[in-house]
C-alpha angles and dihedrals in degrees: 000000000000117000084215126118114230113195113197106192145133115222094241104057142081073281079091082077100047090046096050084044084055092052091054098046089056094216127140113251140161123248116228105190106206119188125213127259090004122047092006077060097041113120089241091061089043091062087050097048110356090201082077085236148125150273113044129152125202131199147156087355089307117122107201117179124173118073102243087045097054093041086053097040097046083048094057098041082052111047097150089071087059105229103124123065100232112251091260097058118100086223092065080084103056087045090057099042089063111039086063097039087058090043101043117035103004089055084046094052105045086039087057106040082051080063106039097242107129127153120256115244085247090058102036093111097064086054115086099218089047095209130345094242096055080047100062098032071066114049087051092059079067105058103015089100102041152131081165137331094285097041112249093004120086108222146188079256098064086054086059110042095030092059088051088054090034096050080033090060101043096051100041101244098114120059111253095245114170096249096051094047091049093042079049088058098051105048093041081065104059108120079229092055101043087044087053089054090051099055104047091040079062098065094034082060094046097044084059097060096045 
């Protein structure tokens, strides 16, 4: 069983949050770079993730995949860097909430809405992100009175939910509200965060000249 963390990732992939949640946690981990269609599809990454995807994080003989799930779970397994409330805080709840929230009905609905494939008002209630609108008002309720999702206290969930506005609001498929442009603004200049861009810019850079 290593103590080591193993990171598999490309740089461009939802990898961009784990890296970002490594970089907060301050620990030392190993960077495994997976390409698509080829080693992301091997049959030694299959036994890793059999969806042939990434990111995936393994440690300690645990294999942890999905986003949400490897920033709580790192968080947890890490509880001297802070980013997770203890089990017996009340804000564990809010943390949680949303994490998921972020990860369940607000990525449906703005993954939807990119497809246009929306449900129709009849049908909303079988959609569980009911509308996108009723999606985003949401999520700003989240981080409208910041500084961050618990208030005064940076968590695993900003990581999170500030990479979906950040990415939201690069890509045009958030509105650009003013809390979420000013939450944005904060997180993007984390020296974790910056350190996290720059790493996976690197080998963006480099791939291009092989």
């Amino acid at each position: 069983m290593s103590d080591e963390i193993v990171f598999y990732t490309n740089p461009m992939s939802r990898g961009r949050i784990v890296r970002w949640m490594l970089e907060e946690l301050g620990q030392p981990y190993r960077t495994e770079v997976l390409e698509y269609g080829t080693t992301m599809k091997a049959p030694a990454y299959l036994a890793i993730n059999p969806m042939g995807k990434v990111p995936a994080v393994a440690y300690r003989g645990v294999v942890v995949t999905e986003c949400a799930a490897i920033c709580a779970w790192l968080a947890d397994a890490f509880p001297e860097a802070g980013l997770a409330p203890a089990f017996d805080d009340p804000a564990r709840g809010t943390w949680l909430r949303w994490l998921f929230f972020a990860a369940g009905p607000l990525e449906a609905a703005v993954t939807a809405k990119s497809l246009g494939l929306l449900a129709p008002a009849d049908k909303a209630m079988q959609a569980g992100y009911g509308s996108f609108d009723s999606a985003v008002d949401t999520l700003e309720t989240a981080v409208a009175a910041g500084p961050y999702i618990l208030g005064d206290r940076f968590s695993a969930a900003d990581v999170y939910v500030g990479s979906q506005i950040i990415w939201g609001l690069m890509f045009k498929t958030l509105p650009e509200r003013p809390a979420f442009q000013a939450y944005a603004e904060r997180l993007s200049t984390r020296p974790a965060a910056v350190r996290a861009r720059e790493i996976d810019d690197a080998l963006i850079a480099a791939a291009k000249t092989v």
